[in-house]
C-alpha positions in Angstrom: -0.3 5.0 11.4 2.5 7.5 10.9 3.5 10.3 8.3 6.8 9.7 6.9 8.7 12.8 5.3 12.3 14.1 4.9 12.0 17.6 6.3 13.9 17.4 10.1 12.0 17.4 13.6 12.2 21.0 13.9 9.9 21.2 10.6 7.7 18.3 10.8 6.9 20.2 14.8 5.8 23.3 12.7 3.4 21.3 10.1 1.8 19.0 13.1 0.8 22.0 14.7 -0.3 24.0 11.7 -2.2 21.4 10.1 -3.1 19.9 13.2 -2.1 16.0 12.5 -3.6 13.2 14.2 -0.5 10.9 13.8 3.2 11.5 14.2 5.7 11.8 11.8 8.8 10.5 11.5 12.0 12.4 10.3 14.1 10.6 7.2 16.1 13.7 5.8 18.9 11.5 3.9 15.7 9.7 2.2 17.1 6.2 3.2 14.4 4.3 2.7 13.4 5.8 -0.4 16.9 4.8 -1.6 16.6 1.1 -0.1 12.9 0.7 -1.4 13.3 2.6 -4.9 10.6 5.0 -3.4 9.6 8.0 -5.5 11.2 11.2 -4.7 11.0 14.9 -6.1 13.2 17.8 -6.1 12.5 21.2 -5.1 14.4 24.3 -4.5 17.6 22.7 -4.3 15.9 19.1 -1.8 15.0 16.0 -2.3 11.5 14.9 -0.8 9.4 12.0 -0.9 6.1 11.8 -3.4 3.2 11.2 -1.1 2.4 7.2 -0.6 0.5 5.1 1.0 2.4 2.1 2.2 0.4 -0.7 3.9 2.8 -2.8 6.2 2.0 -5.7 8.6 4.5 -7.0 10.7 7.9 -5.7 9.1 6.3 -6.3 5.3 5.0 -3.9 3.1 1.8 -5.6 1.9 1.3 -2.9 -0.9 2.1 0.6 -1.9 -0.8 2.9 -2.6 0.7 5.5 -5.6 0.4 7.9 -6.6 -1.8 9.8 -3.9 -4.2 11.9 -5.8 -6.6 13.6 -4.5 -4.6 13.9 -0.9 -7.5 13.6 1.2 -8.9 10.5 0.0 -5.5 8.9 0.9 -6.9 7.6 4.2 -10.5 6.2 2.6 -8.4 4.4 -0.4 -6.4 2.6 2.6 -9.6 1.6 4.8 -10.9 0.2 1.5 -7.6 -2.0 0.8 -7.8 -3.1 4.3 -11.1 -4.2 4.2 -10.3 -6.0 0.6 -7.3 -7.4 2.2 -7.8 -8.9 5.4 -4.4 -9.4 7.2 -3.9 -11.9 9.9 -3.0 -11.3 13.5 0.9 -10.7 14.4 0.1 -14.6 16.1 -1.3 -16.5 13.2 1.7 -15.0 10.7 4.1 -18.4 10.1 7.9 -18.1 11.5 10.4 -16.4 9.5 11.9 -19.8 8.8 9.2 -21.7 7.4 8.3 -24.0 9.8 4.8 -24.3 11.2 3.3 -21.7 14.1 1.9 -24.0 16.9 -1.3 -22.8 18.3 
């Protein structure tokens, strides 16, 4: 699990420490993935930022976006209870990119 936001390393340093995080975040200031997944975005003084989401990804592949996030702190319960909804299967029972069979 990571956070995701488009405020630089310098700033996301700040907000760990102040809100004492229990995951990293990851720095996307240009938004680029927002842009390639059609992710929702706000502006604000001027800055573009993402709206808070849960994505829920398994091997490269988002299995389902969790929108909007409301309240924030039942973000992480909502998740656990997709999970557990939605078993997903180990990285070594997930079929080859090309279709063909996995051999066990």
């Amino acid at each position: 699990m990571f956070g995701l936001s488009a405020q630089s390393n310098a700033e996301q340093l700040e907000h760990v420490k102040l809100l004492a995080l229990p995951y990293p975040l990851l720095s996307d200031e240009q938004l680029r993935l927002s842009d390639q997944l059609g992710l929702a975005t706000f502006d604000f003084h001027g800055r573009r930022y993402f709206k808070r989401l849960t994505l829920i990804a398994n091997v490269g592949v988002i299995e389902d976006a969790l929108y909007p996030v409301s309240p924030p702190e039942q973000a992480a319960e909502r998740a656990l209870t997709w999970l557990a909804a939605h078993p997903v299967l180990p990285v070594t029972d997930h079929a080859p990119a090309d279709g063909t069979e996995r051999r066990h």
